[in-house]
N, C-alpha and C positions, 0 to 999 in steps of 0.2 A: 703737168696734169695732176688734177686732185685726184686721192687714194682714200675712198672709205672703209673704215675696220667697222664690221657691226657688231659680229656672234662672231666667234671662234669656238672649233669643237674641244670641250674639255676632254682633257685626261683623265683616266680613273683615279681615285684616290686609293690611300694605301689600305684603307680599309676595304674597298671593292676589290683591290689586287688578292689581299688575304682571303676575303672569302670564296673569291673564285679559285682558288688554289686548292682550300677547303674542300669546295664541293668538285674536284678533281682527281682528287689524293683519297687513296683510302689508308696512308701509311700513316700510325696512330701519333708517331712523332712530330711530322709536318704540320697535323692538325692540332695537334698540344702548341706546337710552338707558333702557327698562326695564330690562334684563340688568346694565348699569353701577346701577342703583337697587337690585336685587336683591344685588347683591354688597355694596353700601355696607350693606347692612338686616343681613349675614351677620356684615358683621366688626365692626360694633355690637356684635351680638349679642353674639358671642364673647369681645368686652373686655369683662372683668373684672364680668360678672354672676353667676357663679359663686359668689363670695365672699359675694356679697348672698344670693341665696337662699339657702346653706344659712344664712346668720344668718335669715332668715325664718322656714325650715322650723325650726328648733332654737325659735324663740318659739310657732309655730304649734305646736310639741309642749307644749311648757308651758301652752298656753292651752288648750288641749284636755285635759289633767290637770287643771285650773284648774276649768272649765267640766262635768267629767266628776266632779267631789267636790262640787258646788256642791247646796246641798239639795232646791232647787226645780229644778235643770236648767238654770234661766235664768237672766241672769246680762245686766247693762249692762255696758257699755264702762268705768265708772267702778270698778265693784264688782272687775273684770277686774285695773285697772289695782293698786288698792286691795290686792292680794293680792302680799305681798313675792317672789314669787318674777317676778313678772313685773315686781314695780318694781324691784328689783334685778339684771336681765336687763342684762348688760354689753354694751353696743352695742359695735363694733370702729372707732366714731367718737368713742368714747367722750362722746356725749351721752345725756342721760338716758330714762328711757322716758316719753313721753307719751302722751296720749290720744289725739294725734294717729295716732302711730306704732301705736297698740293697735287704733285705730278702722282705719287703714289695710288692717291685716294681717288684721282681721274680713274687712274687702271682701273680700279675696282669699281668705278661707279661705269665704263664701259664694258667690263667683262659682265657686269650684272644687266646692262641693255638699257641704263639710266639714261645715259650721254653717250653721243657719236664721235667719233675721232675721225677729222679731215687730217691728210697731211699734203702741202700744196710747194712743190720747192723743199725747203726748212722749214717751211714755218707749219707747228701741228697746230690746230683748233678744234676746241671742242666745242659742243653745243649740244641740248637737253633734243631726246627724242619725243 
């Protein structure tokens, strides 16, 4: 029997954790030291994610070409990888492309509602919504 995942309900972030704690608390402590959490969560952010995602989003455009010429629609992690343009997809770490890295980037291209994930037996396929 196939299983489809579409949407799954997110978790708060730890930034929503802190401000909700925030507007909770009136103990001046709690609040100092969420506000010092909240800044630490900012400038995380800020270093150097940038550079990764658009190397994402540039694969996420190719597997989505990949997946969108593909005959039947659907397409495994393998078949994905199997296709030279994503296996010769130049990381800027320059490590190669895995299945690791190709399955990763499904996740995210399903938890963002891009691509569908069948799972039939063992075998998962994806495919563009």
């Amino acid at each position: 029997m196939a299983t489809v995942v579409v949407n799954k309900v997110k978790a708060p972030t730890q930034k929503e954790m802190y401000e909700r704690i925030i507007a909770q608390t009136e103990d001046k402590e709690i609040v100092a030291f969420c506000e010092k959490k909240i800044e630490q969560l900012a400038r995380k952010a800020s270093s150097g994610g940038d550079k990764k995602n658009e190397e994402h989003e540039e694969i996420m455009d190719i597997i989505r070409d990949i997946l969108s010429e593909s005959e039947s629609g659907k397409m495994k992690c393998g078949d994905i990888l199997r296709d030279e343009r994503a296996a010769n997809f130049e990381w800027k770490d320059g490590k190669a492309t895995s299945s690791q890295r190709v399955s990763a980037i499904l996740k995210k291209m399903v938890d963002k509602g891009d691509v569908a994930k069948v799972t039939d037996k063992k075998d998962t396929l994806f495919y563009l919504v």
